[in-house]
C-alpha positions in Angstrom: -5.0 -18.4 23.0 -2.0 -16.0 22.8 -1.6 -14.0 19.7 1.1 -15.8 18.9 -0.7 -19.2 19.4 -3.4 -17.6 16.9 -0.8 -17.0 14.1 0.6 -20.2 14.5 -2.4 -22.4 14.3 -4.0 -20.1 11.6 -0.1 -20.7 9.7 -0.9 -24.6 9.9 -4.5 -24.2 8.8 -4.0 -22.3 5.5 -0.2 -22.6 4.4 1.1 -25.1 1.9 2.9 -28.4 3.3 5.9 -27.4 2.1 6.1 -23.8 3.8 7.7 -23.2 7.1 5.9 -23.3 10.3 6.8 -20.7 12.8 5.6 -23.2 15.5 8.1 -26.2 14.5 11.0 -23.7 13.4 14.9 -25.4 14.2 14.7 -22.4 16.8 17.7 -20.1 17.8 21.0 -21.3 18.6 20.6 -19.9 22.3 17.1 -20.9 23.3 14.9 -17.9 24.7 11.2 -17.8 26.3 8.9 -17.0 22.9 6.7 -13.7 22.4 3.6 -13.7 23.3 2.5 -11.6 20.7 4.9 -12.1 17.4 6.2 -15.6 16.2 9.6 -17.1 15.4 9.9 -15.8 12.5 8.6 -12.2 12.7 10.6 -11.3 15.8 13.6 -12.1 13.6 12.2 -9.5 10.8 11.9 -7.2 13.8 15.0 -7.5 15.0 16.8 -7.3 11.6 15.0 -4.5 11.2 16.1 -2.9 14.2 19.6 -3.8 13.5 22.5 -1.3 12.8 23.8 -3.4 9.8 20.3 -3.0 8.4 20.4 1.1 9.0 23.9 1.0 7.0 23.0 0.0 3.9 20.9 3.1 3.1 24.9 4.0 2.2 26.2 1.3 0.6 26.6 1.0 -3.0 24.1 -0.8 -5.3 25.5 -0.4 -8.9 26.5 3.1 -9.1 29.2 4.7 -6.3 28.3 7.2 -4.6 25.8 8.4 -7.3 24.7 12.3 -7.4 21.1 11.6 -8.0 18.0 10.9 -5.5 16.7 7.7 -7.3 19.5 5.8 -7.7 19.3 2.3 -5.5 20.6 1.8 -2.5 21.7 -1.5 -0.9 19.2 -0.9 1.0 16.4 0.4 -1.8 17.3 -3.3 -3.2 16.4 -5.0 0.0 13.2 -3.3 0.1 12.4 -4.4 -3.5 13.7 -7.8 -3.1 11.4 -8.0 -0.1 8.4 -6.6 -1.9 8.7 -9.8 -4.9 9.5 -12.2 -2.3 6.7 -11.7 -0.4 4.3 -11.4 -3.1 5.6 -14.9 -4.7 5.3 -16.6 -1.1 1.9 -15.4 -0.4 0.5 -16.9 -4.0 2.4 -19.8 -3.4 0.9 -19.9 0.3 4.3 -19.9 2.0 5.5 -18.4 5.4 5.6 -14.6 4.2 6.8 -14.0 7.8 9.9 -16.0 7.7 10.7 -14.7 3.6 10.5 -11.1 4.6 12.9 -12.0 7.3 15.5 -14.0 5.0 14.5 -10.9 2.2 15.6 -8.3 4.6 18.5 -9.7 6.1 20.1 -11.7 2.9 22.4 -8.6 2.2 23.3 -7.5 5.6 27.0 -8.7 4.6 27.7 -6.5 1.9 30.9 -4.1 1.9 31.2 -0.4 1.1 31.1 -0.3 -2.8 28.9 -2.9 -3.6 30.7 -6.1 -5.2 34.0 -4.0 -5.4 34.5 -3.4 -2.0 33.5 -7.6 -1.8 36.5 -8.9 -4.7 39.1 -6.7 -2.6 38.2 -8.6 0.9 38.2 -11.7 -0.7 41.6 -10.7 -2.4 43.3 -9.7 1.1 41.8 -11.5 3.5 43.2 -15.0 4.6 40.2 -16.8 4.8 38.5 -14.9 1.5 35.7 -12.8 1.7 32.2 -13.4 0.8 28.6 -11.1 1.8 26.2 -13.9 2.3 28.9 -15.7 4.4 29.8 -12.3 6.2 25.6 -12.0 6.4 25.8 -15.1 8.6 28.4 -13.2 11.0 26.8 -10.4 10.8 23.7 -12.0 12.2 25.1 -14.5 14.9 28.9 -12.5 15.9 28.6 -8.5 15.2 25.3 -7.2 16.1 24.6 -6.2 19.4 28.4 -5.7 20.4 29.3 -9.2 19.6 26.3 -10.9 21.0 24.2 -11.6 17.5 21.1 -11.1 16.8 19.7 -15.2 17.8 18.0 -15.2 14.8 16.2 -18.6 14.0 17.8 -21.5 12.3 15.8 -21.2 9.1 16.4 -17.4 8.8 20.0 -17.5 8.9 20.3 -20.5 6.0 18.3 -18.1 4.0 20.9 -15.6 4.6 23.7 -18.0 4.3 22.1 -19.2 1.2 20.5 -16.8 -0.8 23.2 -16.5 -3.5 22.4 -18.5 -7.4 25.3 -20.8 -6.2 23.5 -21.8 -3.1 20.5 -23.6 -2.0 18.3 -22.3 0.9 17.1 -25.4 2.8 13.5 -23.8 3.1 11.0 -22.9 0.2 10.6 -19.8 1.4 15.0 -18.9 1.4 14.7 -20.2 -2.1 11.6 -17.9 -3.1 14.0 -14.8 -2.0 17.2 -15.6 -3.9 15.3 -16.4 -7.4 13.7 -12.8 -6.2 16.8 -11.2 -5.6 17.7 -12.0 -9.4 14.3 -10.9 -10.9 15.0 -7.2 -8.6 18.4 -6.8 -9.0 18.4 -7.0 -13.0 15.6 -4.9 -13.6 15.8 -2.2 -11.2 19.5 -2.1 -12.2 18.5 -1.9 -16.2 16.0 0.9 -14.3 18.7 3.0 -12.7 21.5 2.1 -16.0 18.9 4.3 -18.3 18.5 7.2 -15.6 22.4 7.4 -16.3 22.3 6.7 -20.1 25.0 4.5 -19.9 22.0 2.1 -22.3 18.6 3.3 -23.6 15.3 1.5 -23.5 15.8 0.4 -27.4 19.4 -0.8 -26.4 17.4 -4.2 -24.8 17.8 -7.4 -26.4 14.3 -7.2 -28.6 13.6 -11.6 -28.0 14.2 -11.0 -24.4 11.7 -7.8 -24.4 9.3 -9.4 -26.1 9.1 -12.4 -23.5 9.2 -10.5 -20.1 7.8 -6.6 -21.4 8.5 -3.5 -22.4 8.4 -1.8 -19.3 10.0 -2.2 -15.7 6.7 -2.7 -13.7 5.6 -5.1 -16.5 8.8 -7.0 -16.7 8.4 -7.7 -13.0 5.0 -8.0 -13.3 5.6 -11.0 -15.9 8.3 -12.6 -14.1 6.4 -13.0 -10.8 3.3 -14.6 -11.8 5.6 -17.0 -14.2 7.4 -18.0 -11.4 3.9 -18.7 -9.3 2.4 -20.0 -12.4 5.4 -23.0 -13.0 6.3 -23.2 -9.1 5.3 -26.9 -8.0 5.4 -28.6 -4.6 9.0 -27.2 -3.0 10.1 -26.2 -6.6 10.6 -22.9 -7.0 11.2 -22.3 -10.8 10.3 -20.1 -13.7 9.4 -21.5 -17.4 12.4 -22.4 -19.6 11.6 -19.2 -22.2 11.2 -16.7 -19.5 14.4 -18.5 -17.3 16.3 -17.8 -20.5 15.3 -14.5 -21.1 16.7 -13.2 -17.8 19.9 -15.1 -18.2 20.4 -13.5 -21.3 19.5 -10.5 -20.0 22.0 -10.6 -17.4 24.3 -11.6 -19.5 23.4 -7.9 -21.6 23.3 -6.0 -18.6 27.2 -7.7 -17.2 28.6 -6.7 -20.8 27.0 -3.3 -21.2 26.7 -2.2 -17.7 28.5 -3.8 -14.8 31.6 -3.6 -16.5 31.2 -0.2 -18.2 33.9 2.2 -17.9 31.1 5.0 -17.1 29.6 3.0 -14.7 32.7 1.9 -13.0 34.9 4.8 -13.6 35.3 5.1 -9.8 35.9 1.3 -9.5 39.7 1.6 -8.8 39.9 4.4 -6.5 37.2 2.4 -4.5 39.6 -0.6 -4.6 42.2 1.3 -3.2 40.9 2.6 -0.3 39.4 -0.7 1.1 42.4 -2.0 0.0 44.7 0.4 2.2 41.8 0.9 5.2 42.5 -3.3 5.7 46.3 -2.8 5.5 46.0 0.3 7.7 44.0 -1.1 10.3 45.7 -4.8 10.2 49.0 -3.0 11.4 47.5 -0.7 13.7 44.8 -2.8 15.6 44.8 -0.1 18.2 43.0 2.4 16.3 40.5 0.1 15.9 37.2 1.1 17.4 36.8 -0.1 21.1 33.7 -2.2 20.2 36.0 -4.0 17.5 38.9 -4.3 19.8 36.9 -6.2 22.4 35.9 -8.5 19.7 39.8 -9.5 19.1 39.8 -11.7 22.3 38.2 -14.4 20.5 39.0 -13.8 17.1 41.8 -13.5 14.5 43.2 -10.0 14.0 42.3 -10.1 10.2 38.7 -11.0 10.9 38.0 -8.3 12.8 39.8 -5.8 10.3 37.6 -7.6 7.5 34.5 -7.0 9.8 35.5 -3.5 10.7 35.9 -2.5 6.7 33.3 -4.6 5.5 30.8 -2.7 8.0 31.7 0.5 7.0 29.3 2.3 4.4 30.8 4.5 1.1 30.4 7.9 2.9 32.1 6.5 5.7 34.7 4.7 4.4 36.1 7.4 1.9 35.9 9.8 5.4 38.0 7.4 6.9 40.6 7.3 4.4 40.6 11.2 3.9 41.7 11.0 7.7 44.2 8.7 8.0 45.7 9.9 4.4 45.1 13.0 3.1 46.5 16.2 4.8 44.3 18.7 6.2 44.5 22.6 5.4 46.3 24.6 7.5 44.0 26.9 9.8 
């Protein structure tokens, strides 16, 4: 047997009923001879990976813009981290680790310069509104590769496409990385939101605390194996106590971080230049990149501005905008 073949039978030997099998995957939308080495599903984590989008968002804006200090997150530090609980949930719950590193590693390949910021101005001045797990998708099947897409697997790209609360991955193992993507995002931001001392440790809600610990690694700790412990079947779920502990303490952290002044003091200058880089390059399509020009044969003008601006990282955008609007000293 191939190596491949190995995985794949050992997969249907020892994984639940309700994970996803590399060997009956929905396949790619452009059908290709397999590896004979790596499945489905971890030639997609490979390619992802490999990806430029993926390489960008080592500069894109997790909470803080453009923060001064080393251990801030990074969209990409958050991938890594979302990736890290996802798999260990799936490998408990014997689930297709393969295919939710892949959906883990790819669900935020969407995102704009400036975190959310940069995402409420695209969907504010684009025709067709903007959203990253949509933009994900088109990321993944339109952009990569100069306009050729990644052919990524059917069941990785509706974990991408679905990873967000509002949505509903299809597989178990899509719906394993957007409850992880919560359980990451709120404490390594409550993490990073102390290192700035925008909130101190004793600033927590003391009920929520008391449920889900006192400490990052044992807050995380406590919400993973609560999600194992009350995960059933294809329900992926967490008890109603510690549920409503991280709601509320979302709810804490959107009051007295996401929308603090200190936090977001930089918030409006980062609207306007995404704002005026769309603008700029919707009426003047020939300064466009030639890679993003070639991609207006088939699509609408605004599309490719939105995929040009969305693409961009924080350093790069703000180095864009200094060129095309702030004067340079005289030499």
């Amino acid at each position: 047997m191939l190596p491949r073949e190995r995985t794949e039978a050992l997969e249907i030997e020892i994984l639940s009923p309700y994970a996803a099998l590399s060997s009956r995957s929905k396949g790619r939308a452009t059908p290709e001879a397999q590896c004979d080495i790596r499945t489905d599903f971890q030639r997609d984590r490979d390619r992802i990976i490999h990806s430029k989008a993926f390489r960008r968002l080592k500069h894109k804006t997790q909470v803080f813009l453009s923060p001064e200090g080393d251990h801030y997150r990074t969209r990409l530090t958050h991938t890594l981290e979302v990736s890290q609980i996802a798999r260990t949930i799936a490998r408990a719950l014997r689930l297709n680790e393969d295919l939710t590193e892949a959906i883990a590693l790819g669900h935020d390949l969407g995102h704009t310069p400036f975190g959310h910021t940069g995402e409420a101005v695209l969907n504010e001045v684009c025709p067709k509104g903007f959203s990253h797990n949509v933009q994900g998708l088109r990321v993944v099947e339109v952009l990569e590769k100069d306009g050729a897409g990644l052919n990524l697997t059917w069941e990785v790209r509706d974990g991408i496409l679905n990873h967000t609360s509002r949505d509903v991955a299809a597989t178990v193992e899509g719906r394993v990385v957007s409850l992880a993507d919560r359980v990451a995002y709120i404490n390594h931001d409550i993490d990073d939101a102390i290192r700035a001392g925008i909130i101190s440790p004793e600033d927590l809600p003391p009920n929520c605390i008391d449920i889900l610990g006192h400490t990052h690694s044992r807050r995380i700790n406590n919400m993973i194996t609560d999600i194992i412990n009350n995960s059933v079947d294809d329900n992926i779920n967490m008890s109603r106590p510690v549920k409503d502990a991280m709601n509320q303490l979302r709810e804490f952290m959107f009051n007295r971080v996401y929308l603090d002044p200190v936090a977001k003091k930089e918030e409006k200058k980062a609207q306007h230049v995404v704002r005026e880089l769309y603008f700029y390059f919707l009426n003047n399509v020939d300064k466009l990149p030639d890679d993003m020009r070639l991609l207006l044969e088939f699509n609408d003008i605004s599309d490719v501005v939105c995929d040009y601006v969305a693409g961009m990282t924080d350093t790069y955008a703000i180095r864009v905008y200094k060129d095309l609007f702030l004067p340079e000293s005289w030499s």
